[in-house]
Residue frames relative to the residue before (quaternion, step in Angstrom):
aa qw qx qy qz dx dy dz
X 1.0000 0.0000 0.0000 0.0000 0.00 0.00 0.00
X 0.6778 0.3345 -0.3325 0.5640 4.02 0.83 -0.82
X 0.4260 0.4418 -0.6345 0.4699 3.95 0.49 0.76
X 0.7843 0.4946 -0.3024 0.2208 3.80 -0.20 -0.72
X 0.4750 0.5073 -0.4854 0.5305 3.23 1.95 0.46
X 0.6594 0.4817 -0.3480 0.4605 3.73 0.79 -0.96
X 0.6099 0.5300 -0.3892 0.4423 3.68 0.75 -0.37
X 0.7268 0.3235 -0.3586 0.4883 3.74 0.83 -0.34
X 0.5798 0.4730 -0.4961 0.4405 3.62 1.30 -0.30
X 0.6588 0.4543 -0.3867 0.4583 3.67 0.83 -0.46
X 0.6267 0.4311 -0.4617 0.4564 4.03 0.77 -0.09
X 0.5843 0.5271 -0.3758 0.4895 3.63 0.91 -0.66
X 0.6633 0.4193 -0.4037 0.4704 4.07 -0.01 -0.58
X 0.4167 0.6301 -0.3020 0.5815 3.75 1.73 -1.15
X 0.7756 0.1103 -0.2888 0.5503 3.72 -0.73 -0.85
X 0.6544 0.4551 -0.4804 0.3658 4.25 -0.33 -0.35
X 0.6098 0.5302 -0.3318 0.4867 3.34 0.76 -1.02
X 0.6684 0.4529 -0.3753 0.4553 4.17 0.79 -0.68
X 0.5376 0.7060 -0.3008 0.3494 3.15 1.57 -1.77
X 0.8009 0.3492 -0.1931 0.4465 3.91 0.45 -1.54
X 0.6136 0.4180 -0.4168 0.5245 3.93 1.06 -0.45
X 0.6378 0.1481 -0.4539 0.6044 4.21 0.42 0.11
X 0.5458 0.3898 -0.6816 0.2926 3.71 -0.50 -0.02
X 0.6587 0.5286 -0.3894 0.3675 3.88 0.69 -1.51
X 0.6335 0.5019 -0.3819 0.4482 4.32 1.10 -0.11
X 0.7784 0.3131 -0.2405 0.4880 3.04 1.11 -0.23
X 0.8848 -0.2326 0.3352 0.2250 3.02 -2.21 -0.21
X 0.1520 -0.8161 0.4312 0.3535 3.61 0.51 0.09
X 0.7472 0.3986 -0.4364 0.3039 3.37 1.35 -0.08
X 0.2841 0.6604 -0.4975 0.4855 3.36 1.77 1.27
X 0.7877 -0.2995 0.2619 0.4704 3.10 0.15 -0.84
X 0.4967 -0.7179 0.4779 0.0976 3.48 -0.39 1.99
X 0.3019 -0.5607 0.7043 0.3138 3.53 -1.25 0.08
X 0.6158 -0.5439 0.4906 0.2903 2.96 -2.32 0.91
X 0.4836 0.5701 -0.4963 0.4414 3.94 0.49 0.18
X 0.7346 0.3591 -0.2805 0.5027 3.49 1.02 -1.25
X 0.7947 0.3623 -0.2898 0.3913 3.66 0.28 -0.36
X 0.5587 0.4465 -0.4986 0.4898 3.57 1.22 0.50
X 0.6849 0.4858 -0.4425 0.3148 3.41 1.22 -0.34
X 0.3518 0.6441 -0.3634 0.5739 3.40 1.71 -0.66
X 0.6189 0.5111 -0.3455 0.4862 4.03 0.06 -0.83
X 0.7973 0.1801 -0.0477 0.5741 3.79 -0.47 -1.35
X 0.6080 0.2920 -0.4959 0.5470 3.88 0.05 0.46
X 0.4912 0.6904 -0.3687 0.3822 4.02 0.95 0.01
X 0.8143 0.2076 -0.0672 0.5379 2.67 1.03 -1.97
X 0.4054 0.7027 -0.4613 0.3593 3.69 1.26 0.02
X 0.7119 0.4915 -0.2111 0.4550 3.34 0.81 -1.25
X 0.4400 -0.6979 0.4097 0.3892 3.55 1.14 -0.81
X 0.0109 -0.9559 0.2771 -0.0970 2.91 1.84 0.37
X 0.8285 0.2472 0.2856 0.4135 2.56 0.49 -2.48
X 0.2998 0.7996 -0.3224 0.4085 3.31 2.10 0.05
X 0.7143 0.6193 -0.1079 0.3077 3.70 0.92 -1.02
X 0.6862 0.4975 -0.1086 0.5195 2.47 1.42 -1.86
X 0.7504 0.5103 -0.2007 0.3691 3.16 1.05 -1.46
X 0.7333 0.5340 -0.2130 0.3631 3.29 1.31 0.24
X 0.4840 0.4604 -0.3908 0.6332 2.85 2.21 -0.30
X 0.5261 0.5118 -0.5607 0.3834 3.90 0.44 -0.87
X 0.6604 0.6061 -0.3620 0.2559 3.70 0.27 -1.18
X 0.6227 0.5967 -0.2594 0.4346 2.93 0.94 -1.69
X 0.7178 0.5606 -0.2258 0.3457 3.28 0.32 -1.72
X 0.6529 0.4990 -0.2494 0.5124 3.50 0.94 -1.35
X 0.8114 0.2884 -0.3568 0.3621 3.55 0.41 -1.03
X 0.5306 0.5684 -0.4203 0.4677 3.68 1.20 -0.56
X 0.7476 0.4120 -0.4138 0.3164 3.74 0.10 -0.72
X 0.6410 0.5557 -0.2130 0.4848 3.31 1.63 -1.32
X 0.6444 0.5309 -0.3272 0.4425 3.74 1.11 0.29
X 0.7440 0.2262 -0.2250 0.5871 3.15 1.28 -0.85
X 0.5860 0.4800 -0.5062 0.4123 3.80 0.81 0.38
X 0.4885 0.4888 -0.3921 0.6072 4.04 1.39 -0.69
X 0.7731 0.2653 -0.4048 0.4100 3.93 -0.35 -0.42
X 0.6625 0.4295 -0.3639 0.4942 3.97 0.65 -0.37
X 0.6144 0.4253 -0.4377 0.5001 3.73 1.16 -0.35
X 0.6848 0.4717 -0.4073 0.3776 3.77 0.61 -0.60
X 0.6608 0.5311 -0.2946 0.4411 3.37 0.79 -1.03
X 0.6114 0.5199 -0.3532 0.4808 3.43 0.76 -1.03
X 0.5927 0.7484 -0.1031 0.2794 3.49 1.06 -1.25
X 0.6685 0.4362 -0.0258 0.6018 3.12 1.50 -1.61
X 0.6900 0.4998 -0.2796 0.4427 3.33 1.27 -0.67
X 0.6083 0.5453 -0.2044 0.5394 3.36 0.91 -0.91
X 0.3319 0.7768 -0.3060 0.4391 3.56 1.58 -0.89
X 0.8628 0.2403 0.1453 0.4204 2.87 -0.63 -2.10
X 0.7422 0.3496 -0.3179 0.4753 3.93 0.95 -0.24
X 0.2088 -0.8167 0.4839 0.2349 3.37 -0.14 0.63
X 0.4342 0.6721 -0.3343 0.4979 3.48 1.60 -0.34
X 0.7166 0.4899 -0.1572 0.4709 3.71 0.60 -1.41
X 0.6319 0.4943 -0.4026 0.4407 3.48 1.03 -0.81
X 0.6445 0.6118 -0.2537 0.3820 3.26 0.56 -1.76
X 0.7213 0.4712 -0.2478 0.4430 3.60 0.56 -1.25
X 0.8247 0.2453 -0.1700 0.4804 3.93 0.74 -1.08
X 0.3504 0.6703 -0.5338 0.3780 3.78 1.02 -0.40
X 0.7707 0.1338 -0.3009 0.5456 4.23 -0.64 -0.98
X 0.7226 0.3426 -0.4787 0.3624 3.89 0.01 0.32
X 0.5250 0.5379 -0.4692 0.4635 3.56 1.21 0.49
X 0.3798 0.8338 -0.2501 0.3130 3.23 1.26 -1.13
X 0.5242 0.8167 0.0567 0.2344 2.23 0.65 -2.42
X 0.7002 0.3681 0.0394 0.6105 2.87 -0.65 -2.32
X 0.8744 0.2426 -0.2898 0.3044 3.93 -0.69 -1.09
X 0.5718 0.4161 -0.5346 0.4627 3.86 1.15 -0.13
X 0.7539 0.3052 -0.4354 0.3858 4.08 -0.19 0.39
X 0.7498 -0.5453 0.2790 0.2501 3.02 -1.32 1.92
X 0.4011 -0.5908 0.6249 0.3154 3.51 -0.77 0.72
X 0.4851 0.6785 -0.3762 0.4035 3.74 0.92 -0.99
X 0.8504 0.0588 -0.2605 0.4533 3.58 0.57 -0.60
X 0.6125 0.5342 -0.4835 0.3250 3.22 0.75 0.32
X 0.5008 0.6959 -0.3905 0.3354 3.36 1.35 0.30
X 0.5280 0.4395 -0.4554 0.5663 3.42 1.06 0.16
X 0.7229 0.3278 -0.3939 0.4634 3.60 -0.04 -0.22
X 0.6882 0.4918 -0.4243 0.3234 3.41 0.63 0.42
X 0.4275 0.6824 -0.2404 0.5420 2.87 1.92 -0.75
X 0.4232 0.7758 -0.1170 0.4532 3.51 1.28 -0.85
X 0.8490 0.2369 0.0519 0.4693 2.60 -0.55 -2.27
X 0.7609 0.3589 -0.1620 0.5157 4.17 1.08 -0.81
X 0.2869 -0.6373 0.4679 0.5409 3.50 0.81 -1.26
X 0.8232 -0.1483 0.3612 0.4121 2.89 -1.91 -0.93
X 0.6255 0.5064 -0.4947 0.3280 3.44 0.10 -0.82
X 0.7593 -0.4276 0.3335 0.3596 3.09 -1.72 -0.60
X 0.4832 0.6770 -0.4399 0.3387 3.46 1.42 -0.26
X 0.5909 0.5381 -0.4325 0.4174 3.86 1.16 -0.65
X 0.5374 0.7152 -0.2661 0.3590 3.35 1.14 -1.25
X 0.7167 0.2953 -0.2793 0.5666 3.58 0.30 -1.34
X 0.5940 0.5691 -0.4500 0.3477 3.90 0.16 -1.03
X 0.7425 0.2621 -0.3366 0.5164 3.62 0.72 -0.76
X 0.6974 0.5578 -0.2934 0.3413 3.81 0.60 -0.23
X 0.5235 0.5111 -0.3178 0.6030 3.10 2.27 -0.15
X 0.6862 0.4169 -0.3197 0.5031 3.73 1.09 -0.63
X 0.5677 0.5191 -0.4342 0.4687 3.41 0.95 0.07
X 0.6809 0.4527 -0.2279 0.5287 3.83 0.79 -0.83
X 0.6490 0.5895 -0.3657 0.3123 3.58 1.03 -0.22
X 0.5808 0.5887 -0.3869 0.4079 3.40 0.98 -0.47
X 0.7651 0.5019 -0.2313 0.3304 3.62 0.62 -1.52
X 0.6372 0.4735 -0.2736 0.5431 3.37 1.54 -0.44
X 0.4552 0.7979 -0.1720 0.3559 3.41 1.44 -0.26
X 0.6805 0.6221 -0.0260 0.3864 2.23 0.72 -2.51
X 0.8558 0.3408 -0.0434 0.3869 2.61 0.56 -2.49
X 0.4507 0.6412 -0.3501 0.5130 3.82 1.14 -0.30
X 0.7877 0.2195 -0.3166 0.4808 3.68 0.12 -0.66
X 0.5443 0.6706 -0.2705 0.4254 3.65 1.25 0.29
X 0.7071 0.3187 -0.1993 0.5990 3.05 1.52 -0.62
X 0.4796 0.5075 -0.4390 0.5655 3.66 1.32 -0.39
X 0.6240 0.6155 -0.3874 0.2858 3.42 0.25 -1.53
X 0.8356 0.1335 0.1864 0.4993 4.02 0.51 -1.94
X 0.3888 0.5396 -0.6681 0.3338 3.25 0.69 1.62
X 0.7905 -0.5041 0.1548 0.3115 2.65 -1.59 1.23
X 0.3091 -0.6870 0.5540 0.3544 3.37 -1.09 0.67
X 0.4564 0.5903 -0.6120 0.2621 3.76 0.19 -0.33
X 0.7948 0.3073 -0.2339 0.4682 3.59 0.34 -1.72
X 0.6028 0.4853 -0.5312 0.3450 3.46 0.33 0.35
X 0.6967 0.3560 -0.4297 0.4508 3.72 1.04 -0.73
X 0.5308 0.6775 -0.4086 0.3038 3.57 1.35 -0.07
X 0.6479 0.5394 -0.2471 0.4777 3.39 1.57 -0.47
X 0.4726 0.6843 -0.2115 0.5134 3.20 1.84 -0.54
X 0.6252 0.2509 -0.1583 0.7219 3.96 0.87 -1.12
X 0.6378 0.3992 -0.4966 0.4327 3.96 0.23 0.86
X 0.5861 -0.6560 0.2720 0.3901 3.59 1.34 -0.59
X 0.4182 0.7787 -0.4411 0.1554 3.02 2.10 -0.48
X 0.5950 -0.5643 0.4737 0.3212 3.55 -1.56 -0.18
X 0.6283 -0.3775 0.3979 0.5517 3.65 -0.97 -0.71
X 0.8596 0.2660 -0.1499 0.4096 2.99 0.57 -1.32
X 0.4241 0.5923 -0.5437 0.4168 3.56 1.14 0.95
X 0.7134 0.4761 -0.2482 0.4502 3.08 0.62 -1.51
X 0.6040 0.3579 -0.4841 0.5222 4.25 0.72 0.02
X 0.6391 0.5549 -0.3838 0.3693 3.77 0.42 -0.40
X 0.7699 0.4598 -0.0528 0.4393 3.17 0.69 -1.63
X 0.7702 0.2214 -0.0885 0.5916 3.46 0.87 -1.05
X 0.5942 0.7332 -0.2091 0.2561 3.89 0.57 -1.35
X 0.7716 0.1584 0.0282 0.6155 3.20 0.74 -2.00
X 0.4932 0.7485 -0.2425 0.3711 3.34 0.95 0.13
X 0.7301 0.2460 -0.1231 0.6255 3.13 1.20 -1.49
X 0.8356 0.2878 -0.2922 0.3654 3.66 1.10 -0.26
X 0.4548 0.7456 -0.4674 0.1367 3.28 1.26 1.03
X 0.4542 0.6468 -0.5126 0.3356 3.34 1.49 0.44
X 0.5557 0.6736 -0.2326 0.4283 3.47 1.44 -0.17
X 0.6187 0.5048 -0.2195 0.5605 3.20 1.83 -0.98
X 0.7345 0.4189 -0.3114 0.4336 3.31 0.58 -0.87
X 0.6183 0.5439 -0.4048 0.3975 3.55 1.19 0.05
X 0.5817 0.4850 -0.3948 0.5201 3.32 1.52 -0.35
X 0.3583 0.7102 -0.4391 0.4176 3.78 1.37 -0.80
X 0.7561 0.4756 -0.2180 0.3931 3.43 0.21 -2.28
X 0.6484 0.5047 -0.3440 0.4544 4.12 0.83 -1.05
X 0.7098 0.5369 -0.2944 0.3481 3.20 0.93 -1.29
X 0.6370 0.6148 -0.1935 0.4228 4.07 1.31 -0.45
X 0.4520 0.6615 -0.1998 0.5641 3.08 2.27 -0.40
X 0.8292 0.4039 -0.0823 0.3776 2.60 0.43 -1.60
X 0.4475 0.6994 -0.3078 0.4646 3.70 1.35 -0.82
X 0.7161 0.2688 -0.3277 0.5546 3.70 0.28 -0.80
X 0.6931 0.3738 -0.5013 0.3585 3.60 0.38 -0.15
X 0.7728 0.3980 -0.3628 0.3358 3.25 0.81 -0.14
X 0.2734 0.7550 -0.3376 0.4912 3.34 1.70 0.70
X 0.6871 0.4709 -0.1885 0.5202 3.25 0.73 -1.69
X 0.5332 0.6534 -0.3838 0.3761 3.37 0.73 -1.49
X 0.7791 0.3393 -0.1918 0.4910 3.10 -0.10 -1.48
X 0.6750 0.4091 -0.3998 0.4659 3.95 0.11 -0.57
X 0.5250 0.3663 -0.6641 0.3862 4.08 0.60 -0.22
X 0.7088 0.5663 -0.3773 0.1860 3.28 0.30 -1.70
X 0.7362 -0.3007 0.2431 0.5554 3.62 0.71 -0.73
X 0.3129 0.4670 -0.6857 0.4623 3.26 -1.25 1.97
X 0.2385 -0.5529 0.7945 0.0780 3.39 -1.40 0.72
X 0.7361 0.1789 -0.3540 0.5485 4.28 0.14 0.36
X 0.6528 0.3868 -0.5000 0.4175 3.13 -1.99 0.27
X 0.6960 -0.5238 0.4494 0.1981 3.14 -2.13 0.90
X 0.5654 0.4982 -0.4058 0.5172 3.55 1.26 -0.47
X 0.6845 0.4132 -0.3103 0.5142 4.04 0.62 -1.06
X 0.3753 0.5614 -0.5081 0.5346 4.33 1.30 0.00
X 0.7836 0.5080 -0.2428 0.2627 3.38 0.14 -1.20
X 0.6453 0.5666 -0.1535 0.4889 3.22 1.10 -1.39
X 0.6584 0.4998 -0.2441 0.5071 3.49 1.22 -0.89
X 0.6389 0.4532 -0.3176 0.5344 3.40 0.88 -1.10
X 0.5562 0.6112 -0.3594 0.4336 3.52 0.72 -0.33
X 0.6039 0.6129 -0.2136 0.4627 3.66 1.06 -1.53
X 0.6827 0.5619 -0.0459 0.4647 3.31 0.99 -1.80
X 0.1668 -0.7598 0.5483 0.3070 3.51 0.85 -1.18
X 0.3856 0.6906 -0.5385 0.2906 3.49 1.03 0.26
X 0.2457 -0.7300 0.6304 0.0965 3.95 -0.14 1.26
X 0.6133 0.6309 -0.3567 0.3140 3.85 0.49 -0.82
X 0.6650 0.5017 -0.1012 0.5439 3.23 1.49 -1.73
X 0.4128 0.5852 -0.4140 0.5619 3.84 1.36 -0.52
X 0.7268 0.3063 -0.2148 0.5761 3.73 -0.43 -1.72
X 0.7837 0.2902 -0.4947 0.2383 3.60 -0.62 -0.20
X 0.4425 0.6118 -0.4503 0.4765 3.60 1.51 -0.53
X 0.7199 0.6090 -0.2146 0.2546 3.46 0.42 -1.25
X 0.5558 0.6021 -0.2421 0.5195 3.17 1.90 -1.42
X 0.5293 0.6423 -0.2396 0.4999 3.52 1.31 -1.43
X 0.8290 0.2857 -0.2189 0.4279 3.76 0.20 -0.74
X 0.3832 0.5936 -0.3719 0.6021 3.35 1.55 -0.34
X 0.7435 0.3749 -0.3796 0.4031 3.54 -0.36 -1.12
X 0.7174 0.5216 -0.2634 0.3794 3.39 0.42 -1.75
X 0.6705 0.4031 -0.3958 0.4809 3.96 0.84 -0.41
X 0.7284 0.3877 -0.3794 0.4185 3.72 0.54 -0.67
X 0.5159 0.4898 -0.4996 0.4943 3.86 1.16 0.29
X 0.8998 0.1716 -0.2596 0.3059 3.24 0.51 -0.39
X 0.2697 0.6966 -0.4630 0.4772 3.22 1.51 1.25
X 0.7493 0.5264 -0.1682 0.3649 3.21 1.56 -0.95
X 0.3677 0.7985 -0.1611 0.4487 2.59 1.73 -0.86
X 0.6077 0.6359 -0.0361 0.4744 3.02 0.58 -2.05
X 0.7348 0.4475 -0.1266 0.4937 3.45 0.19 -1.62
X 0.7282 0.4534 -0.2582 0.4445 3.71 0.43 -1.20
X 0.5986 0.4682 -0.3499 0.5477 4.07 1.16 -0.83
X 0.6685 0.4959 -0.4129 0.3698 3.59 0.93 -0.65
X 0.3565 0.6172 -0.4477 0.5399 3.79 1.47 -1.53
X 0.7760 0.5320 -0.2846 0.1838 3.55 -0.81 -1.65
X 0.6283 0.5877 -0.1133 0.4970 3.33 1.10 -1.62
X 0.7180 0.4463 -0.2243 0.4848 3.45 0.52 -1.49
X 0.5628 0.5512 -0.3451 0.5102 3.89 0.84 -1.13
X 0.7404 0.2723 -0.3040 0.5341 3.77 0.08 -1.26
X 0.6595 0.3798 -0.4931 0.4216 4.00 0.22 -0.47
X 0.6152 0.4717 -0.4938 0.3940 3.50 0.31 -0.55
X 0.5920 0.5907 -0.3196 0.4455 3.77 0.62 -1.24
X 0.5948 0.6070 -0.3247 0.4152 3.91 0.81 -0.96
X 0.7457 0.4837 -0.1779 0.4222 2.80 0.59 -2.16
X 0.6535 0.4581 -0.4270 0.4252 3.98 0.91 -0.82
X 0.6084 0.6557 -0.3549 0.2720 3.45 0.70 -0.56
């Protein structure tokens, strides 16, 4: 198992090491070498460049991904437990998530402005499905034994979803959690190509304007980083959870 960290430091130096012999055949505004676009990177953030952006993207990502993860669970738990409610909204969620946020971002932009309020709205409807999804999935197919077992104990409805329900299927939730943090920065960006003059998505577009390809890849490196911190993140609250549930359950 402690070989498979050196094996990705030793594929990574691998793919850079290809990355700088074709970048050095080409055009740098094809495609820069990593030397040029980490320096472009840390002379970004030296200057304070990139201090702004990175802080509205954040914002945006974590505000939308809070209030789309707590309206997808809740919504989730309902839909859960009503079998009426599912049936009735399920193909009109559907729906809603098979057309491109991509175009519905101009009509939010629209409907909210420019600021950042369009931003989260589409970055909360992006995060809403996967917590959704996965919520009415784990309500949906815990186990029936321990539920009729809670039943010949006296529990209530609303014990047996507390106690037993979200319990046994938050290792499921937090996997929709984990999809739902992915997705957030894309639906951040989204909303900054369409219209915003801050954030790492409105870096791009400019660097785009500019042809500056360096400033492209380093924005990119920036959004890369910022999802696998908070993928981890994500991962570590989950570690945490399992440890104390497991501790519970021995008790």
């Amino acid at each position: 198992m402690k070989r498979f960290p050196l094996y990705s430091v030793l594929l990574f130096l691998i793919l850079l090491f290809v990355w700088e012999i074709s970048a050095r055949s080409m055009s740098e505004l094809v495609l820069p070498g990593p030397f040029v676009i980490f320096r472009t990177l840390l002379d970004g953030i030296k200057s304070g460049y990139f201090t702004p952006h990175i802080i509205r993207t954040t914002l945006e990502v974590i505000l939308g991904l809070f209030f789309g993860g707590l309206f997808g669970f809740m919504t989730g738990i309902i839909m859960g437990e009503i079998v009426f409610l599912r049936k009735l909204l399920f193909p009109y969620i559907i729906a809603s998530q098979a057309v491109p946020k991509l175009a519905l971002a101009p009509l939010f932009i629209l409907w909210f402005g420019f600021g950042m309020t369009s931003k989260v709205v589409i970055t909360a409807l992006i995060c809403f499905f996967p917590l959704l999804e996965n919520t009415v999935t784990a309500i949906k197919y815990t186990d029936k034994q321990k539920q009729e077992l809670f039943r010949m104990l006296g529990a209530s409805r609303w014990k047996i979803l507390i106690q037993l329900k979200i319990p046994a299927g938050m290792p499921g939730i937090i996997a929709g959690l984990r999809v739902a943090v992915v997705l957030a920065i894309v639906g951040a960006v989204i909303g900054e190509f369409v219209g915003g003059s801050d954030g790492l998505g409105a870096v791009i577009i400019a660097s785009q304007g500019m042809m500056d390809t360096p400033l492209m890849f380093a924005t990119l490196i920036l959004l890369t980083a910022m999802g696998m911190i908070l993928y981890r993140v994500v991962q570590l609250l989950e570690k945490k959870w399992l440890i104390r549930f497991m501790k519970e359950k021995e008790k």
